[in-house]
C-alpha positions in Angstrom: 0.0 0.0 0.0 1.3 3.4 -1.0 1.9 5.6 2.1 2.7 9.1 0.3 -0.1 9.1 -2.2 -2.4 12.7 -2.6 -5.8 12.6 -3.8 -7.2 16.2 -4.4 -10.9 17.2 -5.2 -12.3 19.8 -7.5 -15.9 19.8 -6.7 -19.2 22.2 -7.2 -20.3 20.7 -3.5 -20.1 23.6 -2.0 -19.8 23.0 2.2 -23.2 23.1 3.5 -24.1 19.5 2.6 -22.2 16.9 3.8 -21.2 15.4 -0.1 -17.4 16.2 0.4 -17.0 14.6 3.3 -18.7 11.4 2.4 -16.2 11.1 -0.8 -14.0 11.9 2.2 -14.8 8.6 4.1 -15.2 6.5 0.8 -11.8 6.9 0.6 -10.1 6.6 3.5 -12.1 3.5 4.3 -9.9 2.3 0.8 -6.9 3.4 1.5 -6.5 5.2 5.3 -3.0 6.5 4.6 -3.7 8.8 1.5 -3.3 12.4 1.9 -6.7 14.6 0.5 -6.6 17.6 0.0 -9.1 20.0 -1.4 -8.5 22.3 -4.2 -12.2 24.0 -4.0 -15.8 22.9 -3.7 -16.9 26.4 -4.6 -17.1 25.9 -8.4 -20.3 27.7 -9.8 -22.9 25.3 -9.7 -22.9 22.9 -13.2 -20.2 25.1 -14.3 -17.6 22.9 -16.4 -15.8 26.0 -17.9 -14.6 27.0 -14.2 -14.0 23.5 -13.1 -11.7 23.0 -15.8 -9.4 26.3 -15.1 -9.2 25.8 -11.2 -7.6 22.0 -12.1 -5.2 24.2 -15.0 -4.2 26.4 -12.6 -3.3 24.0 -9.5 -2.7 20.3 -10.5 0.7 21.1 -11.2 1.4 22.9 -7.5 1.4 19.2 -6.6 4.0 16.4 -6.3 4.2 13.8 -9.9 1.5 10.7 -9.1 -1.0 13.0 -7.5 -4.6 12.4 -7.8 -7.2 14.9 -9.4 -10.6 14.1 -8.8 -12.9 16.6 -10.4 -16.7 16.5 -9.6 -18.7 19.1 -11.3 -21.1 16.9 -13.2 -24.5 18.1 -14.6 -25.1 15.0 -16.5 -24.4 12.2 -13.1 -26.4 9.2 -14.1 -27.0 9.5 -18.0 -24.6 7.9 -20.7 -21.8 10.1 -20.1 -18.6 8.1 -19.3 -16.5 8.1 -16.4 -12.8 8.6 -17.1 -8.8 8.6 -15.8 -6.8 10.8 -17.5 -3.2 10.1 -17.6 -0.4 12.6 -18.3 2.0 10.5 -17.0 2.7 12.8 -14.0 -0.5 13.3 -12.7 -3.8 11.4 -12.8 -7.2 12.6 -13.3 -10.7 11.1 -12.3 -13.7 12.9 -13.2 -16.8 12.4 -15.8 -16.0 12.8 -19.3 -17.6 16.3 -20.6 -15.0 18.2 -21.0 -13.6 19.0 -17.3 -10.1 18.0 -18.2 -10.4 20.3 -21.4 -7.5 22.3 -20.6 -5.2 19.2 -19.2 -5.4 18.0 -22.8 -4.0 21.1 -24.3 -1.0 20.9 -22.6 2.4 19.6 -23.5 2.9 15.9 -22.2 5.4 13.3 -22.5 2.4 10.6 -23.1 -1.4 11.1 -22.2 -4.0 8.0 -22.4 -7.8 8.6 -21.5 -9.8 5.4 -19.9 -13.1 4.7 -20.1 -13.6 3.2 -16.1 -15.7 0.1 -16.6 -14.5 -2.4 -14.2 -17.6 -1.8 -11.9 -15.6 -4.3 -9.0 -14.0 -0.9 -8.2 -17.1 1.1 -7.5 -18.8 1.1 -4.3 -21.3 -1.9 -4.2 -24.8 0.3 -4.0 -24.1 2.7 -6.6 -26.7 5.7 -7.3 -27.4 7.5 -10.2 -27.4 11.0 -8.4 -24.0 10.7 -6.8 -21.0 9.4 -9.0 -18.6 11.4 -6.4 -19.4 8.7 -3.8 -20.2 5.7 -5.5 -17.4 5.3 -8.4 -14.7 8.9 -8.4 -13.6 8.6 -4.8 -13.5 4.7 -4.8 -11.4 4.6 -8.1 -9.1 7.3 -6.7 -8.5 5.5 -3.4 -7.8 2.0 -5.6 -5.5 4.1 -7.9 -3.7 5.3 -4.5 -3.1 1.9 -3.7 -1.0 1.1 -6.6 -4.2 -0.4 -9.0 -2.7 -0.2 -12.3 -4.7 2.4 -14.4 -5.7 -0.3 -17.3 -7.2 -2.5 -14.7 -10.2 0.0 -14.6 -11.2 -0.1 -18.4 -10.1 0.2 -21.9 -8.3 3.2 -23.7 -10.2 5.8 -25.7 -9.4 8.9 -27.9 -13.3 10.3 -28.5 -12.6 12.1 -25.0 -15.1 15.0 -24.6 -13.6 18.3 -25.0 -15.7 21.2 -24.8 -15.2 24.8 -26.6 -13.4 27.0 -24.5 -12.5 30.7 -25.8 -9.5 31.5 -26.9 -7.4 34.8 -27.5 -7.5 36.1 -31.1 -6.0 38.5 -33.6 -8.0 41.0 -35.5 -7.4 43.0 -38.5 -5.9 46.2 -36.2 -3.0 43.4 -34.7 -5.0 43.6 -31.6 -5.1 40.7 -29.3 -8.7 40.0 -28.2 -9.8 38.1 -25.3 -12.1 37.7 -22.9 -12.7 37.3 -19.2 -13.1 33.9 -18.2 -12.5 33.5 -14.2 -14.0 35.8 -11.5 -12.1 34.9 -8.2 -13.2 35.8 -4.9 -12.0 39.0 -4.7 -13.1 40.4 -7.6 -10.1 40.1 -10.0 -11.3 39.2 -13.4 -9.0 36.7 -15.1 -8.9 36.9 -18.5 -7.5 34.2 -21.4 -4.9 36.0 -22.2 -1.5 35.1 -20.9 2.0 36.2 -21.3 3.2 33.6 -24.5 0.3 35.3 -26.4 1.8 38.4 -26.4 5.1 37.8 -26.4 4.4 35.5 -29.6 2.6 38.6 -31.5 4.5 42.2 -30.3 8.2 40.5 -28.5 9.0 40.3 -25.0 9.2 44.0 -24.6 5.5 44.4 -25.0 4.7 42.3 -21.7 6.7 44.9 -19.6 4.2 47.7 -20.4 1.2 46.2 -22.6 -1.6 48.8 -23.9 -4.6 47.2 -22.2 -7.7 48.1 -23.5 -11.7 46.9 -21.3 -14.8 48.5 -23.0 -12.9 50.9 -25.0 -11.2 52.6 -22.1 -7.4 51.8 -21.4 -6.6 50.2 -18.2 -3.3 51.0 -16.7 -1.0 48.0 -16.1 0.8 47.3 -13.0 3.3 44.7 -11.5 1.7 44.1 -8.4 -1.4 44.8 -6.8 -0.2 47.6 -4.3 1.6 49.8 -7.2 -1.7 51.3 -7.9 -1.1 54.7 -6.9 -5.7 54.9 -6.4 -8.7 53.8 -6.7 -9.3 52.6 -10.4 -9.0 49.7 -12.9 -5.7 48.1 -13.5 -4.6 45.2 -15.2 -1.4 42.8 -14.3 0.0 39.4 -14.7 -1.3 37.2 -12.1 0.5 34.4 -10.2 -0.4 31.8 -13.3 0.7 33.8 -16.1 -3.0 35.1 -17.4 -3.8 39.0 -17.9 -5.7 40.0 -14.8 -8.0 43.4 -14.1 -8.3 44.0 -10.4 -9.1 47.4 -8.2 -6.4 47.7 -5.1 -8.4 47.1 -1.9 -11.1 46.9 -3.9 -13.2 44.2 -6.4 -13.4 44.6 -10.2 -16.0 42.7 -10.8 -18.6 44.8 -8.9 -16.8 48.4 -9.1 -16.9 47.7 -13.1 -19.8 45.5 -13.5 -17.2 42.7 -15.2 -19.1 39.6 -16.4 -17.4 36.2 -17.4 -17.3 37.1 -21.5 -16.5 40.6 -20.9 -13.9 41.7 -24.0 -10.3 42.4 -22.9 -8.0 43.6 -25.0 -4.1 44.2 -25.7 -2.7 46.7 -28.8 1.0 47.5 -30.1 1.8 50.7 -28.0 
């Protein structure tokens, strides 16, 4: 049995009801000596899109062999499969619509997707309301103990990945993006990150880029605290993405920014 093993969860749970620490007890009753750890259980209810940018941004803080599990799952209980993804570093467990989206955009040495089937793994009363219980948490906690991955069903590249936006270039050499991630202080992450403008204006541009929101430029900053007042700025944030925040303040509600909200970045 593997004693150093992390499981993490990604869930739209929220803490009120006691779902979270059910898949909790699931798997500590399969293996008591994993470490879980929980990455968020605030996710917007149903909301795949944000799901899949909380696991982007923090899978990697964790050691190789980690366990993701990721439960935001509108469609628990229909014909939509249940997968592992596996980069080869890291492992994922969630339901196949697109949650992992972003994980399979990135650069990996090898990554295979498996359809879990092996229903000996699940718990033995399975619902059809709660997958998080009955068949995530239990796979994770037999992955943890050193199950190999193609023990829980076959290979498959159909994988569900959904639509999410992405930065583009217009006529005027303007990179357009949008907001995509409102954080709990109001900062409104866009998809915009550093490579996309260092790939279109050079390096130079990322030291003082011409950010434009509605129309109206928003002055760019290094850090939060270098905004001399009260206003709109723009930075890059701890995971390279183009940020809008208000110092001591919240964006989102100062300047009525939405998820979808246009962001742009022009040559100076």
């Amino acid at each position: 049995m593997q004693h150093d093993c992390i499981i993490t969860l990604t869930t739209d749970f929220g803490y009120r009801d006691p779902f979270v620490g059910i898949m909790k007890g699931v798997i500590l009753n399969i293996n008591p000596f994993v470490h879980i750890v929980d990455i968020t259980h605030n996710i917007s209810p149903q909301n795949i899109q944000e799901a899949a940018l909380a696991i982007e941004m923090s899978f990697e803080s964790f050691p190789h062999k980690t366990i993701h599990i990721a439960v935001v799952d509108p469609g628990v209980g229909s014909s939509r499969r249940r997968i592992i993804v596996n980069t080869g570093r890291y492992l994922f467990v969630g339901p196949d619509n697109g949650v992992f989206s972003l994980i399979y955009q990135l650069p990996h040495e090898g990554l295979t997707v498996t359809n879990i089937t092996a229903e000996h793994y699940f718990l033995s009363q399975k619902s059809s309301t709660f997958h998080g219980r009955d068949i995530f948490a239990p796979v994770a906690a037999w992955l943890s103990r050193g199950i190999d991955v193609s023990k829980f069903g076959d290979t498959i590249t159909d994988y569900v990945k959904i639509p999410l936006p992405a930065p583009t270039i217009t006529a005027q050499h303007t990179l357009e993006g949008e907001v995509v991630y409102i954080d709990s202080f109001g900062n409104a992450m866009t998809n915009i990150k550093t490579p996309h403008m260092n790939n279109l204006y050079g390096s130079n541009l990322v030291d003082h880029p011409a950010v434009l929101f509605k129309g109206n430029p928003v002055p760019f900053k290094h850090y939060y605290s270098e905004a001399e007042a009260t206003g709109l700025y723009s930075l890059i944030n701890a995971f390279g993405y183009l940020e809008l925040f208000v110092y001591k303040g919240n964006a989102s509600s100062d300047f009525a920014i939405r998820i979808g909200d246009k962001v742009s970045v022009v040559v100076n």
